[in-house]
MIMILO-256021 format. One line per field, with one value per residue: residue number from 1; residue in one letter; x, y, z of N, C-alpha, C in turn. Coordinates in steps of 0.2 Angstrom, whole numbers. Example, Ala and Ser with C-alpha at 12.3 -4.5 7.8 and 13.67 -1.06 7.14 Angstrom:
! MIMILO-256021
loba <- 1,2;
doba <- a,s;
n.X <- 66,64;
n.Y <- -28,-11;
n.Z <- 39,35;
ca.X <- 62,68;
ca.Y <- -22,-5;
ca.Z <- 39,36;
c.X <- 66,64;
c.Y <- -16,0;
c.Z <- 39,39;
***
This chain:
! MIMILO-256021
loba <- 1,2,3,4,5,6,7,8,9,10,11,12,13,14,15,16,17,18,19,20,21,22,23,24,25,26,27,28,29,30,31,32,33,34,35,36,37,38,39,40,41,42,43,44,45,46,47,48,49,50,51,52,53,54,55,56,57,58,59,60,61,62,63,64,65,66,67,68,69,70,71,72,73,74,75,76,77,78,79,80,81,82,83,84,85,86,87,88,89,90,91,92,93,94,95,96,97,98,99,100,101,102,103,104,105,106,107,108,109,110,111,112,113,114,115,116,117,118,119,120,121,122,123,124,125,126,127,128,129,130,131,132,133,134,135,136,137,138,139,140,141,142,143,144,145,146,147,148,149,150,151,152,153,154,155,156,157,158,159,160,161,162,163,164,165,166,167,168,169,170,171,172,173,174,175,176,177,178,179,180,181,182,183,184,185,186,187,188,189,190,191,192,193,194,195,196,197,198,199,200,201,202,203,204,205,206,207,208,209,210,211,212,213,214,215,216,217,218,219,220,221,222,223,224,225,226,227,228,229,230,231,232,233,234,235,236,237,238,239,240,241,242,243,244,245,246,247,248,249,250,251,252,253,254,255,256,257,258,259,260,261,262,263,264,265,266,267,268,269,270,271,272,273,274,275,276,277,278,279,280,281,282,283,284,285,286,287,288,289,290,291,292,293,294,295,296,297,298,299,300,301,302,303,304,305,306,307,308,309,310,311,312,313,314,315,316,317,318,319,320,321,322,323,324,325,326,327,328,329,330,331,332,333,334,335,336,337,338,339,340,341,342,343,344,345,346,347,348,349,350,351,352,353,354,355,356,357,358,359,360,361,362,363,364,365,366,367,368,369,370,371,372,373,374,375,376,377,378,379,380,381,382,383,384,385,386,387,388,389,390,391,392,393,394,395,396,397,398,399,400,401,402,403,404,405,406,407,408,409,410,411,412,413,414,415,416,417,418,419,420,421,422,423;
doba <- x,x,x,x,x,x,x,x,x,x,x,x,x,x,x,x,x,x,x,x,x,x,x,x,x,x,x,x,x,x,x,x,x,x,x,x,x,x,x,x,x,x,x,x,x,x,x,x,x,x,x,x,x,x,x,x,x,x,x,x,x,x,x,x,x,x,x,x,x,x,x,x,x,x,x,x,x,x,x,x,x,x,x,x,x,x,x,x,x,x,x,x,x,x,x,x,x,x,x,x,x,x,x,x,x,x,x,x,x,x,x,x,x,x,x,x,x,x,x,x,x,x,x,x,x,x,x,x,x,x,x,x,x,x,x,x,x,x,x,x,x,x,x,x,x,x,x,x,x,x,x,x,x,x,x,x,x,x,x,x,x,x,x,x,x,x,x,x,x,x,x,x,x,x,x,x,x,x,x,x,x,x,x,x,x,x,x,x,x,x,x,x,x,x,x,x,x,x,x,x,x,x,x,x,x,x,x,x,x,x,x,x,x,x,x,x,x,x,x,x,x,x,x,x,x,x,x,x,x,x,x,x,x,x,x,x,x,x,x,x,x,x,x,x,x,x,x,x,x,x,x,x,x,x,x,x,x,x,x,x,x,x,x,x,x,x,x,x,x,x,x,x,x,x,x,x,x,x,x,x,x,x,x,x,x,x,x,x,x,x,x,x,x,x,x,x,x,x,x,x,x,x,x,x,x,x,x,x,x,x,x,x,x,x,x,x,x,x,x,x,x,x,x,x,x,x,x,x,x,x,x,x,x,x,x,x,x,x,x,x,x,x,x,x,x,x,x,x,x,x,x,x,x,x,x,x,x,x,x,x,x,x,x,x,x,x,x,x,x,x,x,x,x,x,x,x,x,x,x,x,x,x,x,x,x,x,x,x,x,x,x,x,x,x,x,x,x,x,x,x,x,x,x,x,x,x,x,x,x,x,x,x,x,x,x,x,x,x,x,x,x,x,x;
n.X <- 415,407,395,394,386,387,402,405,401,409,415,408,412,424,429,433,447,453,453,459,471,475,477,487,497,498,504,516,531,534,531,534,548,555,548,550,564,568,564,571,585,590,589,598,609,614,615,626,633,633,634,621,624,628,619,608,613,608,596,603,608,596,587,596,596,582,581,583,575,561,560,559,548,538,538,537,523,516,517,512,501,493,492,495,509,509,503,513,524,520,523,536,541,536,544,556,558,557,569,579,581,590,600,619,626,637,638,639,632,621,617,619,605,595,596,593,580,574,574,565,555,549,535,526,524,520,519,513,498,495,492,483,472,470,467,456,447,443,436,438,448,460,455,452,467,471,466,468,482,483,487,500,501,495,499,514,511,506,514,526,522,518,532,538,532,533,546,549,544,547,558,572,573,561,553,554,553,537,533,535,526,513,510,506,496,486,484,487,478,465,469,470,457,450,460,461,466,455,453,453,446,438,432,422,410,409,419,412,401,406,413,400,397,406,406,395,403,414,424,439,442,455,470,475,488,506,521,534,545,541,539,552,556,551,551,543,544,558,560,550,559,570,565,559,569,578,568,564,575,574,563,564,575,572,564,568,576,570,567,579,581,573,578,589,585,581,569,563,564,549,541,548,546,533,532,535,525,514,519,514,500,500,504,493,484,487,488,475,468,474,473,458,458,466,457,450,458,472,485,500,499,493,502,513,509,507,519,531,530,536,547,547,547,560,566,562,565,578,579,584,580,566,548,535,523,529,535,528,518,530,531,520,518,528,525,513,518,525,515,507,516,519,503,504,517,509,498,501,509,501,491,499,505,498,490,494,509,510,514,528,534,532,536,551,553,550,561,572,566,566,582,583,577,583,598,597,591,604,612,610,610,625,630,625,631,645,646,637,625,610,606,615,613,597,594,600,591,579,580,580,567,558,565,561,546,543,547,538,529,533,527,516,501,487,487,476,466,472,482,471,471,480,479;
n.Y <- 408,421,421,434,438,451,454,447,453,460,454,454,467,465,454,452,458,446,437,440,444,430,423,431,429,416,412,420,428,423,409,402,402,398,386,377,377,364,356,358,353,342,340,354,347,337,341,352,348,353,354,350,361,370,375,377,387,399,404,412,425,430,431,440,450,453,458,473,476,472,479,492,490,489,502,509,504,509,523,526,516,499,493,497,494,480,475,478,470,459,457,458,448,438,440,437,423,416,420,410,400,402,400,396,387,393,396,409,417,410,414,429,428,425,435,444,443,443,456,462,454,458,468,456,449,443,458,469,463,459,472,478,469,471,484,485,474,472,467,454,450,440,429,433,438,425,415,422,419,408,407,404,389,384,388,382,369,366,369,364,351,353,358,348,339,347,347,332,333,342,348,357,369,371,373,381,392,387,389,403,409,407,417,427,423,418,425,438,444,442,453,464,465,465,468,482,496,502,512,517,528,518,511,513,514,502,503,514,507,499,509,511,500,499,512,506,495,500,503,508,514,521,526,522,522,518,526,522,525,528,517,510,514,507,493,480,478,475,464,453,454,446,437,430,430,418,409,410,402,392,386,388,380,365,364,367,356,346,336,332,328,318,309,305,297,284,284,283,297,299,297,306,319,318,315,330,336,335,345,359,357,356,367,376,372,377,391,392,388,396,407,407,408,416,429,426,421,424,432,428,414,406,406,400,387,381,381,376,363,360,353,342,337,338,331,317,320,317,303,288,276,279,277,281,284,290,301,309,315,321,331,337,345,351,360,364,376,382,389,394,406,414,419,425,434,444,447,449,463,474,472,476,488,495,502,511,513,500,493,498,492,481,474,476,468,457,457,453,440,433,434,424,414,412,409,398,386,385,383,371,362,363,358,345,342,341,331,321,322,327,330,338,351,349,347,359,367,362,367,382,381,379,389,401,399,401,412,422,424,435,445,453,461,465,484,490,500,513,512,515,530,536,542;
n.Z <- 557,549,537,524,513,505,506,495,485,481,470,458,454,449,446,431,433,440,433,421,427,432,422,416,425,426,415,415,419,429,433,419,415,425,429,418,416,419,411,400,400,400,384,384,390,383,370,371,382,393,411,427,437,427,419,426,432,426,431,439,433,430,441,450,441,444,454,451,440,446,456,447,439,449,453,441,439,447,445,430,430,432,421,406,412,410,398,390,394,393,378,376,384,378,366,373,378,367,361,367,359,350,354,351,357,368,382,389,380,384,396,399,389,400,410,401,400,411,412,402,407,420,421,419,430,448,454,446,443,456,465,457,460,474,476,469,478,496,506,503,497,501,496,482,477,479,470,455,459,457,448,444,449,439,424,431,429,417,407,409,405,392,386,387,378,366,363,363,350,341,344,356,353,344,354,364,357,355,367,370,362,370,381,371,365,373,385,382,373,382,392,387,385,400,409,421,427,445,445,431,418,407,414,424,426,433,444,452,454,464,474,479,487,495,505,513,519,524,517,504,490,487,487,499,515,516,511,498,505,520,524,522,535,543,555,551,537,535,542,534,522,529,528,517,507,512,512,501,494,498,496,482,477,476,467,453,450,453,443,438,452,454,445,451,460,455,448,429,415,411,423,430,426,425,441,445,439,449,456,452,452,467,470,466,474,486,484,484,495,507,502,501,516,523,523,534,544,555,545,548,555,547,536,546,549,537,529,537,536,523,528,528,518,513,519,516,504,507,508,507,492,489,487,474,481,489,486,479,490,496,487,485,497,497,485,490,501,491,485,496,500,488,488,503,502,494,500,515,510,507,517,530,524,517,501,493,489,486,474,474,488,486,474,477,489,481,473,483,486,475,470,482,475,465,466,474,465,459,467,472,461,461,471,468,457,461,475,472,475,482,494,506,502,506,516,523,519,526,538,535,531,544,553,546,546,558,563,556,564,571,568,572,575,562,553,550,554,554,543,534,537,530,521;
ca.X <- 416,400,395,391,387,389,408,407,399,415,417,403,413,431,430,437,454,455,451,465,479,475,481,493,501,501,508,521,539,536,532,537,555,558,546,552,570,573,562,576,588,593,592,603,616,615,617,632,638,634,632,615,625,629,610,603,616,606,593,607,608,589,586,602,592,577,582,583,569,555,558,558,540,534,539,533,516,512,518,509,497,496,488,503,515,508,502,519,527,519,525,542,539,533,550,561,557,557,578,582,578,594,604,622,633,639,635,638,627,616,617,615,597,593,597,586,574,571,575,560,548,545,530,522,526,513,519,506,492,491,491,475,466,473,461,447,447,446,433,437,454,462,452,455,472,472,462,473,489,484,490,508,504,493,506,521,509,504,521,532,518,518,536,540,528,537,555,549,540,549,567,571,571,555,549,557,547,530,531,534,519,509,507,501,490,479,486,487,470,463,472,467,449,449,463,459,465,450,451,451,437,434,429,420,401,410,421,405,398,413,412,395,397,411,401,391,407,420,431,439,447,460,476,478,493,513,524,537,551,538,541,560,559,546,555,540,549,566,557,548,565,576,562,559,574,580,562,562,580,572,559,565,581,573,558,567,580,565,567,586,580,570,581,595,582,581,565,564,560,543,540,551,542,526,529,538,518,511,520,508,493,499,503,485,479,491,483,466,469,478,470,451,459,468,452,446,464,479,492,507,499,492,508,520,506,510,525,533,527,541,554,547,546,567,569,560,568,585,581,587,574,561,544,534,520,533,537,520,519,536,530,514,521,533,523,508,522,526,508,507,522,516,499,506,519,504,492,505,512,493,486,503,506,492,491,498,514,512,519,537,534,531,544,560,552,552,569,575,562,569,589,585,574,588,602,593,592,612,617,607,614,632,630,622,639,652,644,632,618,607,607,617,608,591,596,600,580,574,582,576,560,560,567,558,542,543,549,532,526,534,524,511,493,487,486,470,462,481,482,467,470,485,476;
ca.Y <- 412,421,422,440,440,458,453,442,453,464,449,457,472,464,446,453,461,441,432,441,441,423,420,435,426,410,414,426,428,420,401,399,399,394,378,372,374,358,350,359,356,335,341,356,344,333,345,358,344,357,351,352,366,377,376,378,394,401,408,417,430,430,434,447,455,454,465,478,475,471,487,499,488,493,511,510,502,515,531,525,513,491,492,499,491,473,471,478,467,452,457,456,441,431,440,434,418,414,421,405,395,405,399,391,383,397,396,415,419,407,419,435,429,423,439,449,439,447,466,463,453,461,469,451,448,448,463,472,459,460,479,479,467,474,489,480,469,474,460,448,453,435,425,436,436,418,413,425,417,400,404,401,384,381,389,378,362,364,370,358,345,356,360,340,336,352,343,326,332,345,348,360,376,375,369,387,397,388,392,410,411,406,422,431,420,418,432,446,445,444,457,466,467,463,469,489,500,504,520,518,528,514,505,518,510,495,509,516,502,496,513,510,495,502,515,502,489,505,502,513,512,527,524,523,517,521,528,518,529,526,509,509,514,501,486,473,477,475,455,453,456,443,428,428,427,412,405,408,400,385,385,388,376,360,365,367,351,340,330,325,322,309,303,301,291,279,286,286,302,300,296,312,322,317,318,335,340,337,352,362,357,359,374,376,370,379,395,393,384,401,413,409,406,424,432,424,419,430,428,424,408,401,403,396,381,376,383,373,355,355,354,335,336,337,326,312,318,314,298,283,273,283,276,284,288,295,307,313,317,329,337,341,347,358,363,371,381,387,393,401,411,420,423,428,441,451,451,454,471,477,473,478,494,499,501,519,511,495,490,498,490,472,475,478,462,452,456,449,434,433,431,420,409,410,408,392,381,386,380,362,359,362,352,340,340,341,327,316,319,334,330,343,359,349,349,367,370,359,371,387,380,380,396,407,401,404,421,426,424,441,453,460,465,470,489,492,509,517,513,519,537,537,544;
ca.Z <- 551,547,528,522,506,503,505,488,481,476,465,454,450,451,442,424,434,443,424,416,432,433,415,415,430,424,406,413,420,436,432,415,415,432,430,413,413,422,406,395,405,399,378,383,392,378,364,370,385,401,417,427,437,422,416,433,432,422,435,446,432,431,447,448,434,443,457,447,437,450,458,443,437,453,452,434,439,454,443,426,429,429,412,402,409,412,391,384,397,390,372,378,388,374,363,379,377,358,359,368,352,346,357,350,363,372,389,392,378,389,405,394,386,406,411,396,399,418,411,397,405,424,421,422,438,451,457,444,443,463,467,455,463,482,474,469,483,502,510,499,497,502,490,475,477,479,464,452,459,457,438,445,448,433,423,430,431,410,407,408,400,385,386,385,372,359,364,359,343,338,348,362,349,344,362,364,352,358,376,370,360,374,381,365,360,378,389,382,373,390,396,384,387,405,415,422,436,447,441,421,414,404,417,428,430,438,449,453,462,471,478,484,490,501,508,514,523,528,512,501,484,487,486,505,516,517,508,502,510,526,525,524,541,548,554,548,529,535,542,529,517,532,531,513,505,515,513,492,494,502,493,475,476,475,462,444,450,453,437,439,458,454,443,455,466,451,441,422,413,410,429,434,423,430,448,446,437,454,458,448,455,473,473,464,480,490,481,485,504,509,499,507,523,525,525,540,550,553,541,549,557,542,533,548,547,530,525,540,532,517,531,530,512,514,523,511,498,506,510,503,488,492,484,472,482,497,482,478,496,495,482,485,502,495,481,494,503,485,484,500,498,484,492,508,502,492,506,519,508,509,523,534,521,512,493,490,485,486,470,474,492,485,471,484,492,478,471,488,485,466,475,484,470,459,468,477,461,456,474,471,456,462,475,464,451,465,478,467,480,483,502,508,500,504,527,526,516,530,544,531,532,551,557,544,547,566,561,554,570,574,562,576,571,555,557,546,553,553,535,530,538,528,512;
c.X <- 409,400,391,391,389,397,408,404,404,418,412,406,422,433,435,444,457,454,458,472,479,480,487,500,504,505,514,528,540,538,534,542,559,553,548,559,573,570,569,580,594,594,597,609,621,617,625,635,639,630,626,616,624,623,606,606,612,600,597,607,601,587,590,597,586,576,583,578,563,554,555,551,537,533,534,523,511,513,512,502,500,496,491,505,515,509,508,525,525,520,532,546,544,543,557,563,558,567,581,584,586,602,611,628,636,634,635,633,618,613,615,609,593,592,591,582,570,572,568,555,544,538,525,522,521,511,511,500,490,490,485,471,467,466,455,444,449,444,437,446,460,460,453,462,475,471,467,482,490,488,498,509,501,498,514,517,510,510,525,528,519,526,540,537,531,543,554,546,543,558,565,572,565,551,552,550,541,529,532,529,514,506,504,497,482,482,485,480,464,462,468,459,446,451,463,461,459,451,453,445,433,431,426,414,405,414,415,401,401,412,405,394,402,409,398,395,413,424,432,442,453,466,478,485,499,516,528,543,548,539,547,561,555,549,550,544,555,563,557,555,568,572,561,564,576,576,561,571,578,569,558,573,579,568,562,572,575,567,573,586,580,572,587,593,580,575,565,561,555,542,542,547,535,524,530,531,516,512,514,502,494,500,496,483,482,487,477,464,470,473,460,452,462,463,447,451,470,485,494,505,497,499,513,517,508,513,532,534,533,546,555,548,556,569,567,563,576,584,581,581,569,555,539,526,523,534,534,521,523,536,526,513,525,529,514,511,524,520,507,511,519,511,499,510,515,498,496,508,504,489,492,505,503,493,493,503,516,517,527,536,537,536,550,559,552,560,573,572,566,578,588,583,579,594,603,595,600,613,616,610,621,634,629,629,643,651,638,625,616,606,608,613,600,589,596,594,579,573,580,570,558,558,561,549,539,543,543,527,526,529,518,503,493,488,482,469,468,481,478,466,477,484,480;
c.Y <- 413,421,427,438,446,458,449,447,461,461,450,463,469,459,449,452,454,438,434,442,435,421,425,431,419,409,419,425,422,412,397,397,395,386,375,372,368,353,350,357,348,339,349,353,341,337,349,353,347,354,353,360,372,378,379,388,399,406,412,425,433,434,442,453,457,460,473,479,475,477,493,495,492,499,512,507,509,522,531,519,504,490,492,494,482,470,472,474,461,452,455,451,435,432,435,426,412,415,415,399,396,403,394,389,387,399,406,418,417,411,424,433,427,431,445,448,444,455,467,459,456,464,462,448,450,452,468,470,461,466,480,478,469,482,488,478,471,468,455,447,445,430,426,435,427,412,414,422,408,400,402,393,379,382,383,370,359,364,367,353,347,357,351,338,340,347,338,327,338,349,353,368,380,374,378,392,397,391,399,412,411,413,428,427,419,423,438,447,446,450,463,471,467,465,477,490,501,510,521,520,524,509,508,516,505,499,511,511,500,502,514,506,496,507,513,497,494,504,507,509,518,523,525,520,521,522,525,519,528,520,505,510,510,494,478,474,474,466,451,450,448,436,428,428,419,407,404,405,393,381,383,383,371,360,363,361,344,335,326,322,315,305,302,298,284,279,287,292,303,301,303,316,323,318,324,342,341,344,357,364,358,366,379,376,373,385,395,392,391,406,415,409,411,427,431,425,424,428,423,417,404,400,399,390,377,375,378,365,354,356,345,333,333,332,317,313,316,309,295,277,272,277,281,285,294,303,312,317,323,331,338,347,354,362,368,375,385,391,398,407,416,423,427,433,448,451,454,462,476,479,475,487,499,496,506,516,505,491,490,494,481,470,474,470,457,452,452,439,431,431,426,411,409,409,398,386,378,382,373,360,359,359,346,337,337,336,320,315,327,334,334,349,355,349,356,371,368,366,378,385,382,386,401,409,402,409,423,428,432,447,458,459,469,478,494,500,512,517,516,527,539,538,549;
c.Z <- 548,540,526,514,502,503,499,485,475,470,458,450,447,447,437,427,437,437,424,421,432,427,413,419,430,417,407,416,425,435,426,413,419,433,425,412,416,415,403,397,401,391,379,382,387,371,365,379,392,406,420,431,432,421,421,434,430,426,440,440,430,435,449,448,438,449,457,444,442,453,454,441,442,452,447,435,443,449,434,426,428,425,408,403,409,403,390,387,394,382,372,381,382,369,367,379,374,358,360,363,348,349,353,352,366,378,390,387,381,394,402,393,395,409,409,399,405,415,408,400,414,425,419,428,441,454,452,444,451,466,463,458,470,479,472,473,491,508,508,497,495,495,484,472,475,472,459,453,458,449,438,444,441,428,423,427,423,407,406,406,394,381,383,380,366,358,360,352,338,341,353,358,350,349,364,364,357,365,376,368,365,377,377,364,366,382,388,377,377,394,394,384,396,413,415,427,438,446,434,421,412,407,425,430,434,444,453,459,467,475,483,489,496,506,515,520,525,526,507,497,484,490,495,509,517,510,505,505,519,527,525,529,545,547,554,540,528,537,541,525,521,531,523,508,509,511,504,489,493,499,484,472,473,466,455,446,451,449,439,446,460,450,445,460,460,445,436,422,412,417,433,432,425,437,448,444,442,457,457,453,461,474,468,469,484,491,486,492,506,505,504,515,526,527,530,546,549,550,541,552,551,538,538,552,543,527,529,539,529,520,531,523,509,514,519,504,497,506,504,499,491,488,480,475,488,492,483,486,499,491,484,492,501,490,486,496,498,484,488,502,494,487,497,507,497,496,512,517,510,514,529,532,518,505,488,488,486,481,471,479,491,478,473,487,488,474,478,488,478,467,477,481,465,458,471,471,459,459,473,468,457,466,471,459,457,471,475,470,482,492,507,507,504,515,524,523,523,537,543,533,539,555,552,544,554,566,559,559,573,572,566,573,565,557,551,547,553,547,532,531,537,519,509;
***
């Protein structure tokens, strides 16, 4: 691995657009609601008497929603700009958030604000954040992404500490509210001042040099790459589409169930709570492990490296009175694969597609991603009511895990100069 520095030095014009995805990312649709609703999830049951199924429900109409949502964000990001739709995405976020607070024992008004929530807050997704830095970033490209995605797991990690501390000091209302603020209060003043397409005027001297610099390493900031009608008919999309769904099934089942997990292995709340943080932080580490290590190694083997681990993580959390460091272990397991997943479906759209239309490209991919993360938790928790044991859903992850990271093995060579003479 040589060390050029002229390849860090994209991080000279670039930093701002990574500060404010980092925090857009962390603070936005992705990790908020899917990592705190296992905190809500006990004063729900206890207030209106819904089981952890119906509550976990609550991401199927999410995801649905997001299907449709993630795609138009792209469209909308690629036709208008990130920058638009990212801020007024995180205004509606933060509104998305707060309606929960209003909730009054009507499970299907329950599914309804679940649903909103995905209509109004797609444009934080890191469909936008990452098709920015995919332009700012070509050497460096891995690392960037990595950096900025770690907000998923800063995000879930804070998240659910913060989420559990409003509960106990102020109920699950105003534990509502504040977790909706969050994004107005540090996100979007960030954003604000920091997050720019590489072709905003207002941000044209720092364009300016990235261009030089590119000159210089035989990079380009043009929107180079397929189309994404070109890419309906290339069978790494259709792959892509067959291994990540299963894999954000696999992956996203066990994540917002954690709590009542570990309290069907004998854990108090505190205890559950606190291992389920680990989560957080590994896929922090997961982030930044994968992200510097793209830009050196070919994708698919780093991801069917470590993404293939939390097939072990299953397996420890079927078993029978686990210990609380075997825990830590299966989470921190599962929670890098959650890391790498994210990094790996936005450098794979780039670096197999380009970045002419990336956003629709990795849009279409994540509503399949988005299916299967939201469907994944429902299915836990129904098994979880109906058998008193997660066991069952937690073998058919192991087996997901398995075959989908093999599968990534298929994807071929990057196809770099192709792409670029695709201006």
């Amino acid at each position: 691995m040589a060390f050029d520095t002229s390849q860090f030095r994209e991080f000279r014009y670039g930093w701002p657009v990574v500060l404010a995805s980092t925090f857009g990312i962390s603070l936005g649709m992705s990790p908020l609601p899917f990592y705190t609703i296992g905190v809500f999830a006990k004063p729900l049951a206890e207030e209106f008497g819904w089981g952890i199924d119906q509550i976990m429900f609550g991401l199927v109409p999410f995801c649905v929603v997001t299907v449709i949502s993630a795609p138009m964000a792209g469209y909308l990001s690629d036709r208008y700009g990130v920058r638009k739709v990212a801020l007024i995405s995180m205004l509606t976020f933060a509104l998305g958030m707060m309606l929960f607070s209003l909730n009054n024992g009507s499970h299907t008004l329950y599914l309804f604000l679940w649903g909103l929530l995905s209509a109004l807050s797609a444009g934080t997704l890191p469909i936008t954040f990452t098709k920015a830095i995919s332009r700012w970033f070509h050497e460096k490209r891995g690392l960037a992404l990595g950096i900025a995605l770690v907000g998923t797991g800063i995000g879930g990690a804070v998240a659910k500490l913060i989420a559990e501390e409003l509960i106990n000091a102020y109920g699950w209302r105003m534990a509502y509210v504040g977790i909706g603020f969050l994004p107005l209060i540090v996100a979007l003043p960030i954003a604000l001042f920091a997050f720019h397409d590489v072709d905003d005027p207002k941000v044209a001297q720092r364009a300016q040099g990235l261009t030089a610099l590119n000159q210089e390493t035989g990079n380009t900031i043009q929107q180079y790459g397929f189309t994404f009608t070109q890419a309906l008919r290339d069978w790494r999309l259709w792959l892509l589409g067959a291994i990540f769904l299963p894999l954000s099934f696999a992956i996203g089942g066990p994540i917002p169930n954690l709590e009542t997990m570990m309290g069907s292995k004998g854990f108090d709340r505190g205890d559950a709570v606190l291992l389920a943080s680990f989560l957080g932080y590994s896929v922090y580490a997961g982030r930044l492990i994968a992200g510097y290590l793209l830009d050196f190694i070919w994708a698919p083997a780093i991801a069917c490296a470590l993404m293939i681990m939390p097939a072990i993580s299953m397996l420890m959390f079927a078993g029978a009175d686990p210990s609380y460091s075997q825990m830590v272990i299966a989470i921190v397991l599962l929670g890098v694969a959650a890391g790498v997943e994210y990094d790996l479906l936005a450098y794979l759209v780039s670096r197999y597609f380009g970045v002419r239309s990336y956003a629709r490209i990795y849009g279409a991919l994540y509503a399949l991603f988005g299916l299967g993360a939201g469907f994944g938790p429902a299915a836990f928790g129904a098994v979880y009511s109906n058998t008193g044991s997660y066991d069952q859903a937690l073998y058919y992850s192991m087996w997901g895990f398995i075959i989908c990271s093999l599968a990534l093995l298929l994807l071929g060579r990057y196809r770099d100069e192709q792409l670029k003479a695709m201006v």
